[in-house]
PyMOL Python script that loads the backbone (N, CA, C, O; Angstrom):
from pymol import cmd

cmd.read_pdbstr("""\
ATOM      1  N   UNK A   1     -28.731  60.587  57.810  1.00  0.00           N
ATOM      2  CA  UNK A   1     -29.360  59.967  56.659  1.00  0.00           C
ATOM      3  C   UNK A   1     -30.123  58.736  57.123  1.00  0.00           C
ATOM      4  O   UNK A   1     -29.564  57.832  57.744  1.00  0.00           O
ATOM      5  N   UNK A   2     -31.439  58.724  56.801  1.00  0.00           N
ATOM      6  CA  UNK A   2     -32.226  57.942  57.125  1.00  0.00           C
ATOM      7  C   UNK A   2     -32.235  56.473  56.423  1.00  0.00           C
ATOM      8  O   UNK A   2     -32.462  56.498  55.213  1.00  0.00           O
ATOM      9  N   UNK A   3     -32.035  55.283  56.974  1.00  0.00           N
ATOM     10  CA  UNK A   3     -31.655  54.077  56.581  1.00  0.00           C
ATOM     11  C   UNK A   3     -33.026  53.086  55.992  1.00  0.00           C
ATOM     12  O   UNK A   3     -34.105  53.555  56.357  1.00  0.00           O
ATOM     13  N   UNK A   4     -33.125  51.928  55.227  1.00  0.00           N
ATOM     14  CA  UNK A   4     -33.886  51.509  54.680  1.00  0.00           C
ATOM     15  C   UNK A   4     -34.281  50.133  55.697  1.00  0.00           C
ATOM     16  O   UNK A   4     -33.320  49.547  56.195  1.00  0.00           O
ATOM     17  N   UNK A   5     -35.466  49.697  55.957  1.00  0.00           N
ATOM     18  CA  UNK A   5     -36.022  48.621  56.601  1.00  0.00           C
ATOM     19  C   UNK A   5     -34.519  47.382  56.039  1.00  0.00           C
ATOM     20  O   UNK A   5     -33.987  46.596  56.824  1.00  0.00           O
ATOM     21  N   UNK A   6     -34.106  47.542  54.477  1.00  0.00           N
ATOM     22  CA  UNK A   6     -33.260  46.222  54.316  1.00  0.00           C
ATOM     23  C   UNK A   6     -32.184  46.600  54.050  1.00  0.00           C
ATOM     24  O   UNK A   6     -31.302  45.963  53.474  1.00  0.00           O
ATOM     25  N   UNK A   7     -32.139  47.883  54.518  1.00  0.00           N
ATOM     26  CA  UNK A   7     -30.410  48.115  55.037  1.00  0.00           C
ATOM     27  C   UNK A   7     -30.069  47.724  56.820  1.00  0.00           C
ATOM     28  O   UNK A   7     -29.114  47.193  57.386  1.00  0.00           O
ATOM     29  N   UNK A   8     -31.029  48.140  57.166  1.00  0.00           N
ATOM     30  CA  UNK A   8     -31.097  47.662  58.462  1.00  0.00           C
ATOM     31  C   UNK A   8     -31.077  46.270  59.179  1.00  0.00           C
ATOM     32  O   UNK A   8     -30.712  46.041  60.332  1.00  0.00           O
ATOM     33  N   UNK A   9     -31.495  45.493  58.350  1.00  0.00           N
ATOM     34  CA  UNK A   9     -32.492  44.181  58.094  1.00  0.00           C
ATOM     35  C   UNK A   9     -30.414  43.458  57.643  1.00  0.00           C
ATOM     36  O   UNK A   9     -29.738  43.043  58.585  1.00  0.00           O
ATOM     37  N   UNK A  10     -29.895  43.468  56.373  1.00  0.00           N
ATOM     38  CA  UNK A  10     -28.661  43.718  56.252  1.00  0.00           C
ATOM     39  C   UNK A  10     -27.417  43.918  57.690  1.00  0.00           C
ATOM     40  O   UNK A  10     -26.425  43.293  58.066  1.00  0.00           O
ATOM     41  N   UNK A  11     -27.911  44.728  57.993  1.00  0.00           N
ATOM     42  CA  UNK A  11     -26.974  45.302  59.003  1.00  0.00           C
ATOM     43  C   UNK A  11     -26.521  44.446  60.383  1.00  0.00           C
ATOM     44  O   UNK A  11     -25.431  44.182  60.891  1.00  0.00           O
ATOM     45  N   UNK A  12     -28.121  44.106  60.774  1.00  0.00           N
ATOM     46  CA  UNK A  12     -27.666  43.181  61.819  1.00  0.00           C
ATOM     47  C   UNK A  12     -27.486  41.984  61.165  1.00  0.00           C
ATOM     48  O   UNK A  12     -26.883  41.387  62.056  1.00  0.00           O
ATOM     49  N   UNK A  13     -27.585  41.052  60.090  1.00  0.00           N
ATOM     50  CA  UNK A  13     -27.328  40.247  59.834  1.00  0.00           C
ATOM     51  C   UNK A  13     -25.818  39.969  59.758  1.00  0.00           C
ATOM     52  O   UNK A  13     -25.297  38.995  60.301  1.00  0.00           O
ATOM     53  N   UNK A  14     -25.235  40.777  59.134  1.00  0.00           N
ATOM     54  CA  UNK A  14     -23.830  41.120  59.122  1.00  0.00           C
ATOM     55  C   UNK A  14     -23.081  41.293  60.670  1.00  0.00           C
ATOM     56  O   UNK A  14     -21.966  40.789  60.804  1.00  0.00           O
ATOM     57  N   UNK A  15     -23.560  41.838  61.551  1.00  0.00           N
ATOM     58  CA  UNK A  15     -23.435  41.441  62.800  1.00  0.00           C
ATOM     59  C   UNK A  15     -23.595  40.188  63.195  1.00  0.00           C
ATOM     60  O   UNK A  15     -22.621  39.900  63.890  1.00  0.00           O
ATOM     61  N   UNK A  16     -24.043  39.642  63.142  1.00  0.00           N
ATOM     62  CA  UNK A  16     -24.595  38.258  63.356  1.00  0.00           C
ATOM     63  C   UNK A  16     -23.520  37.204  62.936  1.00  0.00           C
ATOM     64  O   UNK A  16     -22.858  36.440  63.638  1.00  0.00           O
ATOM     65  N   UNK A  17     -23.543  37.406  61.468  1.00  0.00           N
ATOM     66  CA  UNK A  17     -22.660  36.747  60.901  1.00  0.00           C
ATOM     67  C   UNK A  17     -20.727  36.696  61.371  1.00  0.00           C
ATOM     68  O   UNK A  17     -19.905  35.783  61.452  1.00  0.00           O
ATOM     69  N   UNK A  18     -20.671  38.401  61.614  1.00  0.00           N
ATOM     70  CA  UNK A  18     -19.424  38.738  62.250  1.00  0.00           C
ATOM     71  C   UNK A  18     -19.301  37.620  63.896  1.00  0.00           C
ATOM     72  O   UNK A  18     -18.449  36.758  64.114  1.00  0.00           O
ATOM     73  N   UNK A  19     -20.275  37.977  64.668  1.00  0.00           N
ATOM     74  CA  UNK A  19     -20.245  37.081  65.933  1.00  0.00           C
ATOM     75  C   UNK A  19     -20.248  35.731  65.913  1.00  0.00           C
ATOM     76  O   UNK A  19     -19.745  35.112  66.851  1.00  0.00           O
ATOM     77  N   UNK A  20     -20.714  35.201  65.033  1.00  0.00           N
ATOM     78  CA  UNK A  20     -20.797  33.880  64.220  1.00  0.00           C
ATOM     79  C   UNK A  20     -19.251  33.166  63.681  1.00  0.00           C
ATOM     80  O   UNK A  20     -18.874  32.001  63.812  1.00  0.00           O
ATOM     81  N   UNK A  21     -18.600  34.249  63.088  1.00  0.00           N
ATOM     82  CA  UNK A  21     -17.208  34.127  62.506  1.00  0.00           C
ATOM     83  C   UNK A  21     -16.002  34.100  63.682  1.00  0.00           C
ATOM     84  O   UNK A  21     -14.913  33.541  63.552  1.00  0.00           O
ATOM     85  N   UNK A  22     -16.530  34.935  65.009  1.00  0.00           N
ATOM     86  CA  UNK A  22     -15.578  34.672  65.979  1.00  0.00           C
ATOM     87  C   UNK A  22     -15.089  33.385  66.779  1.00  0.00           C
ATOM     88  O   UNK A  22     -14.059  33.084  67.384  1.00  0.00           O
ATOM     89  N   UNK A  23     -16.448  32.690  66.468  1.00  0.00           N
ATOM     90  CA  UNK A  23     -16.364  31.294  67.342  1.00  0.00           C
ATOM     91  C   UNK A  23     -15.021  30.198  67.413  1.00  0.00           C
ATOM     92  O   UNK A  23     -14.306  30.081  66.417  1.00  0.00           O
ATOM     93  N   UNK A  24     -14.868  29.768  68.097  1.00  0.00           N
ATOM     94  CA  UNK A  24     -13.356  28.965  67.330  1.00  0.00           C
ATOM     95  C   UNK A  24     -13.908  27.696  66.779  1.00  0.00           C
ATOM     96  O   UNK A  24     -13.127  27.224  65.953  1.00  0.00           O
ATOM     97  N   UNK A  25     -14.883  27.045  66.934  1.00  0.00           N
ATOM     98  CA  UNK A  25     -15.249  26.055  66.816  1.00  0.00           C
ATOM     99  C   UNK A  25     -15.842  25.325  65.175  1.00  0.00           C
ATOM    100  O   UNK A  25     -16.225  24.203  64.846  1.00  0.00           O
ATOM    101  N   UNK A  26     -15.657  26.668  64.431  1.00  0.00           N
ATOM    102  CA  UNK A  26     -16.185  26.709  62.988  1.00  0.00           C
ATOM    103  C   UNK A  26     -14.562  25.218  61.913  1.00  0.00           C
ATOM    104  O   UNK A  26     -13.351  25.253  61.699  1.00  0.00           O
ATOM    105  N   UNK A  27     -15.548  24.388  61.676  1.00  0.00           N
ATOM    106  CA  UNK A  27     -14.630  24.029  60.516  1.00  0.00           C
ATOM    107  C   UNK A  27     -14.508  24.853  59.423  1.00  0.00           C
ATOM    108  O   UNK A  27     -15.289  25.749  59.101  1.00  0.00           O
ATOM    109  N   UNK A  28     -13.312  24.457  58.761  1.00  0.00           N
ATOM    110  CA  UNK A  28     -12.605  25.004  57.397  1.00  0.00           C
ATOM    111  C   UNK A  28     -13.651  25.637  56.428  1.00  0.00           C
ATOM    112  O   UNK A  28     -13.427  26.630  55.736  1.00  0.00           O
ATOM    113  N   UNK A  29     -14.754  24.978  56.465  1.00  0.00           N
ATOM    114  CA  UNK A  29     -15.456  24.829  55.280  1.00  0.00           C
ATOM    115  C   UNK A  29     -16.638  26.175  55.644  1.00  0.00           C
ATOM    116  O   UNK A  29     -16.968  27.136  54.950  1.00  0.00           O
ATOM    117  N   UNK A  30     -17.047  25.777  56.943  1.00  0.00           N
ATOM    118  CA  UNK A  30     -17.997  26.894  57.227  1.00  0.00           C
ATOM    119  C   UNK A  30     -17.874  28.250  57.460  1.00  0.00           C
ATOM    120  O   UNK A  30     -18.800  29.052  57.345  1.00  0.00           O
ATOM    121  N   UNK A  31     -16.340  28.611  57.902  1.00  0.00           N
ATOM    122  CA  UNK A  31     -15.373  29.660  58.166  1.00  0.00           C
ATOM    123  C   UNK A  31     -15.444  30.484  56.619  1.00  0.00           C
ATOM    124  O   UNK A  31     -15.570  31.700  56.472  1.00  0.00           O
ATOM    125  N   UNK A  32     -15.336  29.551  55.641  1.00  0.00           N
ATOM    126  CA  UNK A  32     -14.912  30.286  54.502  1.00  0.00           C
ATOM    127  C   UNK A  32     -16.443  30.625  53.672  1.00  0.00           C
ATOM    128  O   UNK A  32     -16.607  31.510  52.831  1.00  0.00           O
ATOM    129  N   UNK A  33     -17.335  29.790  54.104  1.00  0.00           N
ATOM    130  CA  UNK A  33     -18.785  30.437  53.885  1.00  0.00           C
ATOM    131  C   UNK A  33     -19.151  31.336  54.356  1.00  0.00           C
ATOM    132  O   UNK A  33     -19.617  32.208  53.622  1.00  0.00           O
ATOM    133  N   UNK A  34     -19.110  31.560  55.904  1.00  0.00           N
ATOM    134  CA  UNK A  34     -19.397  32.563  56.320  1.00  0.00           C
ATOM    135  C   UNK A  34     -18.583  34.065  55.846  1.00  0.00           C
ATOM    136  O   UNK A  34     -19.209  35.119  55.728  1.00  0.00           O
ATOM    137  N   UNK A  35     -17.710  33.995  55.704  1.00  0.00           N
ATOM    138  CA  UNK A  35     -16.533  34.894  55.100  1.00  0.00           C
ATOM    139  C   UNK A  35     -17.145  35.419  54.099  1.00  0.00           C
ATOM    140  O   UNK A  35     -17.442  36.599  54.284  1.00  0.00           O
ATOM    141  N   UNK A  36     -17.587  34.779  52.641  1.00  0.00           N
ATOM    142  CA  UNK A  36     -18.079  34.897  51.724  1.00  0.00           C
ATOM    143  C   UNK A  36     -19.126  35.765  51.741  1.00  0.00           C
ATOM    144  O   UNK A  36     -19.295  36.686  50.942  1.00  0.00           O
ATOM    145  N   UNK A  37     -19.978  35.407  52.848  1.00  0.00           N
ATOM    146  CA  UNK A  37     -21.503  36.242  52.902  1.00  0.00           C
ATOM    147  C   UNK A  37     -21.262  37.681  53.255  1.00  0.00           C
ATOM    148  O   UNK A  37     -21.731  38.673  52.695  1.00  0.00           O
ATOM    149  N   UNK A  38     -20.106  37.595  54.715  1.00  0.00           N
ATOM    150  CA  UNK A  38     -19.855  39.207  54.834  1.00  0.00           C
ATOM    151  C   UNK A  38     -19.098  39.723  53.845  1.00  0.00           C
ATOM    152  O   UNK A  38     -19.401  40.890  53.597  1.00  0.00           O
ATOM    153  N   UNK A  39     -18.270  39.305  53.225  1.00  0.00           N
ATOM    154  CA  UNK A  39     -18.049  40.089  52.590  1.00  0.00           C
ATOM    155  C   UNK A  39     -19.339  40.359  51.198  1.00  0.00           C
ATOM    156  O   UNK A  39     -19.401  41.521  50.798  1.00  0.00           O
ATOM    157  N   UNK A  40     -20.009  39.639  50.726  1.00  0.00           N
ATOM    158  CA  UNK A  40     -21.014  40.205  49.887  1.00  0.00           C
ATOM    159  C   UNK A  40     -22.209  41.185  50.560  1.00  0.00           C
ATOM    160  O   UNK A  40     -23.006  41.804  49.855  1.00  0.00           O
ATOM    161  N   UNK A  41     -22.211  41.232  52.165  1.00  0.00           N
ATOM    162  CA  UNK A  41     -22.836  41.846  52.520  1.00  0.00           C
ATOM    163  C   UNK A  41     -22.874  43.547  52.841  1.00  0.00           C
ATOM    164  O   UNK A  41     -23.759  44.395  52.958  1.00  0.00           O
ATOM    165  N   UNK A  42     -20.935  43.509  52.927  1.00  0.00           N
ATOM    166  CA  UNK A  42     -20.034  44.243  53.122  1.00  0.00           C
ATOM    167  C   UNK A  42     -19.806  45.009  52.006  1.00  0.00           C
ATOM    168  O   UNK A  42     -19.253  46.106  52.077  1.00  0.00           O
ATOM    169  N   UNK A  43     -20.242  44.449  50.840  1.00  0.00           N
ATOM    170  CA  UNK A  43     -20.273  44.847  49.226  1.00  0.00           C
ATOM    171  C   UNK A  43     -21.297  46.338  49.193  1.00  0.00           C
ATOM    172  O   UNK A  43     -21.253  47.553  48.994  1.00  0.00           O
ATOM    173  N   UNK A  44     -22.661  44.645  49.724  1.00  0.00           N
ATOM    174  CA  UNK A  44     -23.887  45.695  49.151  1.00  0.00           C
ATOM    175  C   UNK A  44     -24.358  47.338  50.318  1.00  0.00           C
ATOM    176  O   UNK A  44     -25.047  48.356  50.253  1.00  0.00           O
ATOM    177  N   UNK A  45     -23.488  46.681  51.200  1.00  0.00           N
ATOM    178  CA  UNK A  45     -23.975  48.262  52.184  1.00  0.00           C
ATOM    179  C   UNK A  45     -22.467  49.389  52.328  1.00  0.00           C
ATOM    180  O   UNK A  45     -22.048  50.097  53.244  1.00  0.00           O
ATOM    181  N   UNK A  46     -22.057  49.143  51.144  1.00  0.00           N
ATOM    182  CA  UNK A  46     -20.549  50.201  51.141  1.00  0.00           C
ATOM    183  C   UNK A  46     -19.900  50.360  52.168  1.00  0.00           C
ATOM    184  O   UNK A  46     -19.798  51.401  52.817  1.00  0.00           O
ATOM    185  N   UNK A  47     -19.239  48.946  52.459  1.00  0.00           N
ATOM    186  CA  UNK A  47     -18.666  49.111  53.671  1.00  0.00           C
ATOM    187  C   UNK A  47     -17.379  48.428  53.297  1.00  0.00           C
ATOM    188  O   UNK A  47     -16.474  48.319  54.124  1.00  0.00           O
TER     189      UNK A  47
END
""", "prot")
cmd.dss("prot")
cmd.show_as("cartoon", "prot")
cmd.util.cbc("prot")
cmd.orient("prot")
């Protein structure tokens, strides 16, 4: 099944964001932002 320019576009962002979330260096505050986004990102691509 052929994917959309902003599913794709989506996709690595969510990557991004995941590699982003591994860092140890994230305070409290930014940890739980970033969290927030994958999971709304995680929403919109049925994952």
């Amino acid at each position: 099944m052929p994917i959309s320019c902003i599913e794709h576009r989506e996709t690595m962002q969510l990557l991004a964001l995941k590699k982003r979330l591994a860092e140890e260096k994230l305070d409290p505050e930014e940890r739980e932002e970033l969290e927030e986004l994958i999971r709304n990102l995680e929403k919109r691509l049925g994952l």
